[in-house]
N, C-alpha and C positions, 0 to 999 in steps of 0.2 A: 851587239853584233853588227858588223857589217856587211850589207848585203849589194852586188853588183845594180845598179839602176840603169836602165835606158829607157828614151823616150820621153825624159822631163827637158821642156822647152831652158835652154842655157843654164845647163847645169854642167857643162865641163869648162864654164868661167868659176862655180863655185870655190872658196878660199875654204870654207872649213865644211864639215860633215860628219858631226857625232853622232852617237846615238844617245836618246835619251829614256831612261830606264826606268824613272816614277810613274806612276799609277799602274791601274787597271786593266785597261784597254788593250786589245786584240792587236789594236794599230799599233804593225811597226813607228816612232817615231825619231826623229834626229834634228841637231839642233845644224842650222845653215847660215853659212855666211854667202851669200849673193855675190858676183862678181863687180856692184857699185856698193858694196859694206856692211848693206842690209841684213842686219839680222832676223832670220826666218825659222817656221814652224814647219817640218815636214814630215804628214803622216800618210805613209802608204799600207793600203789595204786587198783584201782579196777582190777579185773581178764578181766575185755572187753577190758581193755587197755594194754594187754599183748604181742601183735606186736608194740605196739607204743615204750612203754617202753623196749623193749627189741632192736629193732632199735638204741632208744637213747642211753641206754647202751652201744650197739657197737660204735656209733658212739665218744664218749666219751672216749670211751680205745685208738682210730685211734686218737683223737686230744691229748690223753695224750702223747704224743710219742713225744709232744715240752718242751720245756727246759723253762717253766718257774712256778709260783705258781698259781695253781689249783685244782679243785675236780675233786681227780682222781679215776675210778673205783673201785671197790676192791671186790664185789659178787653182783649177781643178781638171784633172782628165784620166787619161788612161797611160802607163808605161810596163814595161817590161812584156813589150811584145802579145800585148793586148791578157798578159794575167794579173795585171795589180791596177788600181785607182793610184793617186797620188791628192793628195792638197796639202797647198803651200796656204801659211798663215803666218802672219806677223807676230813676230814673237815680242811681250809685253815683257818689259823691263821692274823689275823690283823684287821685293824676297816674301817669299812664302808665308803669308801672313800667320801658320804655325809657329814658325820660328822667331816672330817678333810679338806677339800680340802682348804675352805676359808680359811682358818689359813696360807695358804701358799702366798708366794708373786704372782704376776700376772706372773712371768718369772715362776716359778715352777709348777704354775699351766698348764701352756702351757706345757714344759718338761715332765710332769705327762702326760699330753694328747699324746703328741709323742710315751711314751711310751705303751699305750694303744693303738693307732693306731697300732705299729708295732707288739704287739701282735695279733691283730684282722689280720694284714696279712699276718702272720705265720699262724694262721688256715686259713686260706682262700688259703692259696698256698700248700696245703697238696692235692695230687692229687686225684681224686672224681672218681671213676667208678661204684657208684653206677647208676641204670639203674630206671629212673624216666620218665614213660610214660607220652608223650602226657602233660609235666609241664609245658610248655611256654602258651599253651592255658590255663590251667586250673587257672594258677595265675591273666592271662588277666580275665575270667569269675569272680576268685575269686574277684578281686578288681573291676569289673564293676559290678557286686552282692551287694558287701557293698557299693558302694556309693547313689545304688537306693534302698538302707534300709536306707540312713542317707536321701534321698529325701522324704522319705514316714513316716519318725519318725514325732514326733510333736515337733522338733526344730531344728531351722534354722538359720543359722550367717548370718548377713549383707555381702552382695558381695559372698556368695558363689555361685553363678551362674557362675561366673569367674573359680575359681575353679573346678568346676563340667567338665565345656569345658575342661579346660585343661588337666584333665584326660581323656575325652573321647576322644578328638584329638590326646593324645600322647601314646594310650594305646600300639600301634604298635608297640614303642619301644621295648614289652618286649617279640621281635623273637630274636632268632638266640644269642643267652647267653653262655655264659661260667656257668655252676654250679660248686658251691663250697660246703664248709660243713664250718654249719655258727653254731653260738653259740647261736642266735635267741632272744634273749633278750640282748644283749651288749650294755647297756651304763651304767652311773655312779652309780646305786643301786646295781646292782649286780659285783661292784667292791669294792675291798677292798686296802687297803694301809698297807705294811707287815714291818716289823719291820725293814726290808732290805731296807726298802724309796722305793721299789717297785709296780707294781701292782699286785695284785690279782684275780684273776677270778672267779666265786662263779655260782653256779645256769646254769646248761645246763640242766633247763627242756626241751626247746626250740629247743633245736639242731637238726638243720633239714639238708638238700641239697637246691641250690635253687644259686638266684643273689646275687653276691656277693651286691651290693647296696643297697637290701631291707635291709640289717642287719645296714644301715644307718641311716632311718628316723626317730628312737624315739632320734637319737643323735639333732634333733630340738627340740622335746620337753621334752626332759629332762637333758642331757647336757648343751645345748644352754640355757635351762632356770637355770641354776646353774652358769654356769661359762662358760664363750663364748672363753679365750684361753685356757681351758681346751679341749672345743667344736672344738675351731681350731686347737690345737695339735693334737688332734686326728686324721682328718684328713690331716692333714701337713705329722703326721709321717706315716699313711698309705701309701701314696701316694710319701714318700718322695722329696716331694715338691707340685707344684699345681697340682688339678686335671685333666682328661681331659674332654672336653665338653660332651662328652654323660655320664659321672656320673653326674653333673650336671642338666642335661634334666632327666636322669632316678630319680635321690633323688627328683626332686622337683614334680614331675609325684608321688614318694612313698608317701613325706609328705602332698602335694594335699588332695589325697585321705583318707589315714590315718587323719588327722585334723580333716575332715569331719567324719570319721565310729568311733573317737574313743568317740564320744558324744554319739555315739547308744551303743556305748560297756557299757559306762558309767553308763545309765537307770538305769539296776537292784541293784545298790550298789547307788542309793538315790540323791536326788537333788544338794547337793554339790558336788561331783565326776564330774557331769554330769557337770556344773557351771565351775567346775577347767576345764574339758576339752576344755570347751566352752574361757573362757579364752585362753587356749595355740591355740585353732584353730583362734584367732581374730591375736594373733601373729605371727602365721606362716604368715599367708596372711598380714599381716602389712612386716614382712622381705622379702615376694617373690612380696611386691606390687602388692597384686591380680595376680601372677601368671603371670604377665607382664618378669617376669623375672626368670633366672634358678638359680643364683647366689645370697644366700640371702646376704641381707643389712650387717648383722652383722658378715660376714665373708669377706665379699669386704672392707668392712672399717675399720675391727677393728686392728688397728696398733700396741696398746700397749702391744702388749703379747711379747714382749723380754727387 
């Protein structure tokens, strides 16, 4: 849909002005072409989310400052007569690395992961001073919150009782953290594959402070259910080489929890969402063996990625 704009600095030089309709996000967005050619990202949002988005913003300029293909800054303010934000962002050129990864052999698939891994650790090594009260509890509350909303919904997976335990037993884990600045949605939808055979990075609505390991768990259900040496390059190449035991204990404590809250996330977008989730949480818990273990199945066994 198209919606009237004012108040964005040189925007009735603009040439084009779609709207763009994939993902998630609350944010109105549209694809622009600039009055000098420029292909650009424009997402406009409510005026209540004006510290959120404005945070993100900063935080987005600080992770542009690494060397590889991204959406990078370029203006941020207020239009439509002080009820909407706007940011413009550089729109990143290549195809969704969904739509090509198969195509690739199982060795490039894995490579392809490596190098996404070591992207994700380039932002996560960018040093963090921002000052985040009292976060180590509040994430513990936040994830002991959603799991007694996936206990009190009206669906339930076989064996999560397992699961449920091992959340509440390991919640402890998450004192005494290193925070980072994370991309907050980082797996394969919001990557792209650029003409250079590299990767892309697309979509920091997400961009928050926090574990570096939470920015792990959707790599189980959505990575891992695409392509598992893509799933494991990726972590190969963070970690350049294996990981250590407490990522292990803390990802399977994220995707625990997460398997379980993402079927209550699921509800309001209708019975199949909710089904597909239900699906990847039967998975998770078949690869951690009811949570019997920290190392899933299909990274301890899977040999043929080279």
């Amino acid at each position: 849909m198209n919606i009237a704009l004012t108040g964005i600095p040189n925007q009735t030089a603009w040439k084009k002005f779609e709207p763009v309709l994939k993902g998630w996000s609350s944010d109105l967005k549209y694809e622009v072409e600039s009055g000098d050619g420029q292909r650009l990202l424009l997402r406009i949002s409510s005026m209540e989310d004006f510290e959120n988005k404005l945070a993100e913003y900063n935080r987005v300029k600080i992770i542009n400052q690494l060397d590889f293909s991204m959406s990078r800054a370029i203006d941020f303010g207020i239009c439509n007569d002080g009820n909407n934000t706007y940011m413009l962002l550089s729109w990143v050129e290549g195809i969704p690395l969904q739509e090509c990864l198969l195509s690739f052999s199982v060795t490039q698939q894995y490579q392809l992961g490596i190098q996404a891994g070591q992207i994700l650790k380039q932002i996560h090594s960018i040093p963090n001073k921002e000052n985040l009260c009292d976060w180590e509890r509040k994430l513990q509350a936040k994830i002991l919150t959603r799991v007694e909303a996936y206990e009190n919904c009206s669906y339930r997976v076989q064996g999560d009782e397992t699961a449920i335990a091992f959340v509440r037993e390991n919640i402890g884990l998450l004192s005494h953290l290193d925070k980072v600045y994370r991309h907050g949605d980082y797996h394969i939808g919001n990557l792209l594959y650029t003409e250079q055979g590299k990767i892309g990075v697309i979509d920091f609505n997400g961009c928050d402070s926090g574990d570096y390991v939470e920015e792990f768990y959707k790599l189980q259900s959505f990575d891992r259910e695409w392509s598992i040496p893509f799933a494991r390059g990726k972590i190969d190449g963070y970690f350049a080489g294996e990981p250590p035991v407490d990522f292990w204990t803390r990802q399977a404590l994220y995707v625990a929890y997460s398997s379980l809250f993402s079927i209550v996330w699921a509800i309001p977008f209708g019975p199949s969402e909710v089904e597909g989730m239900i699906v990847r949480c039967r998975v998770a818990f078949e690869d951690y063996e009811n949570f019997k273990r920290v190392v899933p199945r299909w990274y301890a066994e899977d040999s043929d990625h080279q």
